[in-house]
C-alpha positions in Angstrom: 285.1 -51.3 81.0 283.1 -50.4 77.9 279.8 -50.9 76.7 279.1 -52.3 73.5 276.4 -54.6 72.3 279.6 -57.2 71.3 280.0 -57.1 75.5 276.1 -57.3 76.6 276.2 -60.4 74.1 279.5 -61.8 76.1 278.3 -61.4 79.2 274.9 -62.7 78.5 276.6 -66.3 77.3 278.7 -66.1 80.7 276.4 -65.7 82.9 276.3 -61.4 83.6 279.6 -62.5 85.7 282.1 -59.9 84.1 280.2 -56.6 84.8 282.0 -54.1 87.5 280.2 -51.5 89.6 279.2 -48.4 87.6 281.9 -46.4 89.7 284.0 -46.5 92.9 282.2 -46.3 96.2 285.5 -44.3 98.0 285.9 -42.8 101.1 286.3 -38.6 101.4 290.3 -37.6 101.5 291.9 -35.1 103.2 292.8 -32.7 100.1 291.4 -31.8 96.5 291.8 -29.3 94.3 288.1 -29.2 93.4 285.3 -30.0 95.5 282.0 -29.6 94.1 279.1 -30.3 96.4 276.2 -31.7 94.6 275.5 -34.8 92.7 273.3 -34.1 90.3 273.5 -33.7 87.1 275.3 -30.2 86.7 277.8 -31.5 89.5 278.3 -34.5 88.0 278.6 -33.3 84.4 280.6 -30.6 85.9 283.3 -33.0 87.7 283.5 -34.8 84.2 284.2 -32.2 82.0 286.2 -30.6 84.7 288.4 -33.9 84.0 288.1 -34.3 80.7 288.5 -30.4 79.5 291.0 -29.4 81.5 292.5 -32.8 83.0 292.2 -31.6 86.4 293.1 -34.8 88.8 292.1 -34.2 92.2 288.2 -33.8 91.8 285.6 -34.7 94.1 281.4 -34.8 94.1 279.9 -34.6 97.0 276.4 -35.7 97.3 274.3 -36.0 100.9 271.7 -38.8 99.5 272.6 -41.1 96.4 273.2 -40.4 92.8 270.0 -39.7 91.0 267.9 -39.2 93.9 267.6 -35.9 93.3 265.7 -33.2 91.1 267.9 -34.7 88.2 265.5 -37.6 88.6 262.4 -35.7 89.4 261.4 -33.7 85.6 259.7 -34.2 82.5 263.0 -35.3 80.8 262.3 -32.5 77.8 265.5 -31.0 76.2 265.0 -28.2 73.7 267.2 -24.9 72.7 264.0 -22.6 72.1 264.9 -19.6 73.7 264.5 -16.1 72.6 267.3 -13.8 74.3 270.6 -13.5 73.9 271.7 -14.3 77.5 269.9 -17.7 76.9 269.4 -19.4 73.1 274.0 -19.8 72.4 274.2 -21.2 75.7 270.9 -23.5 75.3 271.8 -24.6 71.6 275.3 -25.5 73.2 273.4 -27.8 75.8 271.6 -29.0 72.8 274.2 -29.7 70.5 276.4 -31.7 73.9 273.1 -34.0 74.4 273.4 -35.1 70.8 276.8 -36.2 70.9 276.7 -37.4 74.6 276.1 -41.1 74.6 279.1 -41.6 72.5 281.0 -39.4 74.6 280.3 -41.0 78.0 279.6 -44.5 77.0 276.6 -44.8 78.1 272.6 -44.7 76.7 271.1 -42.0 78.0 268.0 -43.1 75.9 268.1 -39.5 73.8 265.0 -38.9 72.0 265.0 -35.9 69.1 261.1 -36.4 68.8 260.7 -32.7 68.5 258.8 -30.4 70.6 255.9 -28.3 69.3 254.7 -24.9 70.8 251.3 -24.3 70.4 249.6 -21.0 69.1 246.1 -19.6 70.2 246.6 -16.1 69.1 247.7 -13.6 66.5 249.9 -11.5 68.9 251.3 -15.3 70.0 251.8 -16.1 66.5 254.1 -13.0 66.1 256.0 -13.8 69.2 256.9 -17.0 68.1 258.1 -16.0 64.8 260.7 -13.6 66.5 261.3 -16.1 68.4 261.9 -18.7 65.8 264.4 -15.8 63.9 266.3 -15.7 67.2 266.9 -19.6 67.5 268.2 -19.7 63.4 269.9 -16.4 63.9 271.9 -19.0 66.8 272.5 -21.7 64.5 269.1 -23.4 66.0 266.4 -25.2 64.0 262.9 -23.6 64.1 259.8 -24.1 61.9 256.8 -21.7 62.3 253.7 -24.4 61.1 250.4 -23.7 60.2 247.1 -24.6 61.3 246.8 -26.9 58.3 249.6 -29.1 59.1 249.1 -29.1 62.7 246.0 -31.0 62.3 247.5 -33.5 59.5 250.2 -34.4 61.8 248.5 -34.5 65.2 244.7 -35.2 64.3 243.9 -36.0 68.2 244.6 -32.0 68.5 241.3 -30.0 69.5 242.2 -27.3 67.0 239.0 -25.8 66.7 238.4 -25.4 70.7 236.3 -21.9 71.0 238.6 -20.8 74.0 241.7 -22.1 72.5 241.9 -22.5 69.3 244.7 -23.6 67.6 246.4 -21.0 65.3 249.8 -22.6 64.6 252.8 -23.9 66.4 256.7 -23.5 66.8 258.8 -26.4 66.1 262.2 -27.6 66.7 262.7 -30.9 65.5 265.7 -31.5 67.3 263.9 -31.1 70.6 262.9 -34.3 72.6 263.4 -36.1 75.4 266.4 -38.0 77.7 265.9 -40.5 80.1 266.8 -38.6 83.2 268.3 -40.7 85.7 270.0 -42.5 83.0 271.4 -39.0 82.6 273.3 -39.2 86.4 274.3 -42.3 85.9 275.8 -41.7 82.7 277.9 -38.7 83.9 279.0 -40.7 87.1 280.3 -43.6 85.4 282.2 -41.3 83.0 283.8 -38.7 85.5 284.5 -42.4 87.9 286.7 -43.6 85.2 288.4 -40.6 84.9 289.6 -40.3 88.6 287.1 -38.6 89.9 286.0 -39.1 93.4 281.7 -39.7 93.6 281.3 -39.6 97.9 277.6 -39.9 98.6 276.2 -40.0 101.7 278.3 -37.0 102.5 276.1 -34.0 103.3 277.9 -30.3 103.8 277.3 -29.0 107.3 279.3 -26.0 106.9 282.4 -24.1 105.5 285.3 -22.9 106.4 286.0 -19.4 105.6 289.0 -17.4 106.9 290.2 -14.2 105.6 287.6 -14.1 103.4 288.3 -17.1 101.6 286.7 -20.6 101.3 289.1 -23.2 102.8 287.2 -26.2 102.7 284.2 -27.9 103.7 282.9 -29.4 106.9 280.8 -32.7 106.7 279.2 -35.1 108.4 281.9 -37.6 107.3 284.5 -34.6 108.4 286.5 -32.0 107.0 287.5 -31.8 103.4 290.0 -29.0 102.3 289.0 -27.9 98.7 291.3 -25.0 96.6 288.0 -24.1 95.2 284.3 -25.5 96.7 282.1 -25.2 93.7 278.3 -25.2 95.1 275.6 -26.8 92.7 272.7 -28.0 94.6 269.8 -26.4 92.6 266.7 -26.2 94.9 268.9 -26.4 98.1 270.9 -23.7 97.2 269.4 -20.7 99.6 270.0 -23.5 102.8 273.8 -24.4 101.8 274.7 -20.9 100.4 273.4 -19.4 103.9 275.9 -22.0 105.9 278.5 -19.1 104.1 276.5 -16.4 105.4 275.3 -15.4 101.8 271.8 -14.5 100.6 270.5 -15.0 97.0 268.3 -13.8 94.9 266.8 -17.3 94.1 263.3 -18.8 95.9 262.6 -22.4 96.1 259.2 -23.7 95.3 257.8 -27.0 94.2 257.4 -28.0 90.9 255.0 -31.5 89.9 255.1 -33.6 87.6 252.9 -36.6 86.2 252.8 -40.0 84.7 249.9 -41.6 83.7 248.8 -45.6 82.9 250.7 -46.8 79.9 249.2 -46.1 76.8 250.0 -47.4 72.9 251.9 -44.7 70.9 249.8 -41.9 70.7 251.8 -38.6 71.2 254.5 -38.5 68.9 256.4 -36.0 70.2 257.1 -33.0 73.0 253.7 -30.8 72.9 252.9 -27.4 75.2 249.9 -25.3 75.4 250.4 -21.7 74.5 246.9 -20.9 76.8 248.0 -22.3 79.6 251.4 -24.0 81.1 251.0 -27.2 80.3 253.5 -29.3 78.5 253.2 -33.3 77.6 255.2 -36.2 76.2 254.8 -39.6 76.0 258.1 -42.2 77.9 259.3 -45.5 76.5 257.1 -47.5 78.6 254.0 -45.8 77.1 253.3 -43.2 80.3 252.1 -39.6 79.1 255.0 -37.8 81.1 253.5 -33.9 82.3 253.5 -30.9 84.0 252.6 -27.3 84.4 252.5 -24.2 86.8 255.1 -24.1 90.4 252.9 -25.0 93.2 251.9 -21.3 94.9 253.4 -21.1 97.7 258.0 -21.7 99.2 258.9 -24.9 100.0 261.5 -28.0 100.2 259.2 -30.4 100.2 259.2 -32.7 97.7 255.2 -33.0 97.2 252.8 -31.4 96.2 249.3 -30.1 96.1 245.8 -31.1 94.9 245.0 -27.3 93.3 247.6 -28.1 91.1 246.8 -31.2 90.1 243.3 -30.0 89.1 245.3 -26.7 86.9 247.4 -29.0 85.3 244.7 -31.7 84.3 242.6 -28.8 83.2 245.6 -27.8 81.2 245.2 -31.2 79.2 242.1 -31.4 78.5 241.7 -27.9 77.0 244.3 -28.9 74.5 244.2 -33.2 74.8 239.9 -34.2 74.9 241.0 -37.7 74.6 242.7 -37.7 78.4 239.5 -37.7 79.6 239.3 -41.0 80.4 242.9 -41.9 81.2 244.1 -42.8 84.8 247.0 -40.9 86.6 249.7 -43.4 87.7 251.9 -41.1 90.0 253.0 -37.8 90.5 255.9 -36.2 92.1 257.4 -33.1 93.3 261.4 -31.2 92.3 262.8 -28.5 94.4 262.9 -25.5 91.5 265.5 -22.8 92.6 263.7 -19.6 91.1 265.6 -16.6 90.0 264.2 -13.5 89.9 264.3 -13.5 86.3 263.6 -16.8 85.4 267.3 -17.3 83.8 270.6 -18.9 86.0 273.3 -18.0 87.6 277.0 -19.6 86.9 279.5 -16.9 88.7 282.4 -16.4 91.5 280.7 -15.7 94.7 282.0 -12.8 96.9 284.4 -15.1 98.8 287.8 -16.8 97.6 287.3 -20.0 95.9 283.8 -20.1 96.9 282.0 -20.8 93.5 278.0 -21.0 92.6 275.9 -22.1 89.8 272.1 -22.5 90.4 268.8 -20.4 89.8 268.0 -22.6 86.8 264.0 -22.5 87.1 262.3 -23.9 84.7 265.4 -24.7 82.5 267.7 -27.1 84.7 267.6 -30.6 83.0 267.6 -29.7 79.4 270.5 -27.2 80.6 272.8 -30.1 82.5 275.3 -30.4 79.7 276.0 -27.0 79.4 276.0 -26.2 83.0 278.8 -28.2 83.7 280.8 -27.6 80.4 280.8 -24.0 81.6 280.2 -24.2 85.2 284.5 -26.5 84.8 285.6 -23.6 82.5 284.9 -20.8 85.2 286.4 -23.1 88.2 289.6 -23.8 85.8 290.4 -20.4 83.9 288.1 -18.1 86.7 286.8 -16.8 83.4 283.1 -17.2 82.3 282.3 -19.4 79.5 281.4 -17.3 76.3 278.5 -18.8 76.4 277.7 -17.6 80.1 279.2 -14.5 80.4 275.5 -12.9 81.0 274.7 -15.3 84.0 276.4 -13.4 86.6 275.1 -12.1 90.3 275.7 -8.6 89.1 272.9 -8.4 86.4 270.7 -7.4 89.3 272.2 -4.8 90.7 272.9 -3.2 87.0 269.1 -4.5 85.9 270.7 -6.8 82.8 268.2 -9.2 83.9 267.8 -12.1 80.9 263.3 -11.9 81.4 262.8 -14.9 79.4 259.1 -13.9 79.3 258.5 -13.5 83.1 259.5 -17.2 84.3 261.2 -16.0 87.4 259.6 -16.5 90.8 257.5 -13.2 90.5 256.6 -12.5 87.5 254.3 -9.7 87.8 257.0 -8.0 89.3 258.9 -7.8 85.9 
């Protein structure tokens, strides 16, 4: 069944009595030839393209909780390609240039947003960073425009440009940064990869695998075994817990990562903003919330809450660079399980064992990646070749030091 607004016009005149679940709720069989464990949205977008790229048939997501109720619904919904390094900006521009094309390709309105995002600058030395910067992304087919003090203020007046800590020297901007609606994101994927056979199993939580001569046989679950030709692990923050059920240890942390909404507000911010002082970053939803965040709470954890320090750094955050928050009232917050690399970049490779496959580590950088993960995440579990556009996100880069340091945004930085 697709979605049109001809059918939402149809169905509305008949009483909604035509619309079919959003995809199958099917029971776990015996045998596939993938099995990726995690329903988010790499494994979801991973499943789909997995279908649709390479037609594989037999594809199943397994998912312990229920679709969306994970870290894929728990960000600030920003997409953007404005990376610096080679190991990152192809593969994030990809990403880019898959969200503006997805809702026609899965059917489905992800409520995409190209609002553009702004990166603000409080220095000289900043300024110059961000001009390299901005000749990386065009020198990868990105968009970037290096703006000046002058038009900063003429296009965000509500901007505290002439703060005496912080003053505002410039910005970066990509115009065709913005925002998705990121649960509409899982649901999207789902419904797409459903109606292409594959198999979306929630409730179904990985207890164990089943390794024999060095290769990855299958998976054990609460709702039994499942054998898998290749088990394809993509679990994000979880991903130190599952990978140590095959004995393996990673070089990826988890911590917690909040995010804000606040009351709704009329229009005020018009697009994606972030402090260059301070991490802070801001953008305002559909239903009028300022949407925010900042800094990874300080300490490990899986909990997904999180701390009252924080709070007050990120709040601080806003009103160095946003004076007119002052008086607005926090609706909720929330906290995502961030799998930190020790670079601050992802990993998308084989694992040691047979058939056993991993992609995770994605830090910062895992929503406004999805696309991407899982167009290249399929090609490596079809061909067993990386993606040419994630051929630098292997285990081995830290053992031969080809870390990708996207300025320090691993889990410990000041080890860099």
């Amino acid at each position: 069944m697709r979605y049109s607004g001809l059918r939402v016009l149809k169905e509305a005149l008949t009483g909604h009595k035509g619309w079919k679940p959003a995809w199958r709720d099917v029971a776990p069989q015996a045998h596939y030839d993938y099995i990726v464990i995690g329903g988010g949205g790499h494994g979801l977008a991973t499943a789909y393209y997995l279908a649709r790229n390479h037609g594989a048939k037999r594809v199943a997501v397994l998912e312990k909780g229920w679709i969306g109720g994970g870290n894929v619904g728990r960000n600030t919904t920003i997409v953007r390609s404005n990376y610096l390094l080679d190991g990152n900006e192809p593969f994030y521009e990809h990403s880019l240039k898959l969200w503006e094309g997805l809702e026609q390709d899965i059917n489905y309105n992800a409520m995409i947003s190209q609002r553009g995002i702004l990166n603000l600058v409080h220095s000289d030395a900043q300024r110059d960073a961000f001009t390299r910067r901005g000749n990386a992304m065009i020198l990868n087919g990105a968009d970037a425009d290096l703006l000046s003090t002058e038009t900063i203020q003429k296009r965000y007046p509500f901007l505290n440009v002439n703060n005496a800590r912080f003053p505002i020297k410039g910005g970066l901007a990509q115009y065709r940064g913005g925002t998705v609606r990121h649960d509409a994101v899982a649901w999207g994927y789902a419904r797409a990869a459903d109606q292409l056979g594959v198999d979306i199993i929630q409730n179904c939580e990985v207890t164990g695998f089943r390794i024999e001569g060095g290769k990855c046989l299958g998976v054990e679950t609460n709702r039994g075994y499942i054998k898998g030709d290749k088990v394809a692990s993509c679990v994000a923050g979880s991903s130190g817990r599952l990978m140590a059920k095959a004995s393996m240890r990673l070089p990826i942390e988890s911590h917690v990562l909040q995010a804000f909404v606040s009351e709704g507000l009329k229009p005020v911010l018009p697009g994606v903003i972030t402090f260059g002082a301070g991490h802070f970053y801001c953008s305002q939803s559909d239903k009028g919330g300022l949407v925010f965040g900042g800094d990874l709470d300080g300490y490990n954890s899986y909990a997904q809450r999180g701390n009252l320090p924080v709070v007050e750094d990120v709040c601080e955050g806003a009103m160095a660079i946003f004076p007119m928050l002052g008086r607005v009232r926090l609706l909720r917050m929330w906290g995502g399980i961030m799998d930190m690399s020790m670079d601050g970049s992802p990993i998308i490779d084989h694992t040691h064992i047979e058939s056993l496959y991993f992609n995770g580590g994605w830090c910062y950088g895992g929503f406004k990646a999805t696309p991407a993960s899982g167009w290249c995440y399929a090609h490596l579990l079809a061909t067993d070749t990386p993606h040419e556009f994630a051929t630098a996100f292997r285990f081995d880069r830290f053992a031969k030091g080809q870390m990708i340091d996207e300025k320090g945004m691993g889990n410990n930085p000041q080890l860099h």
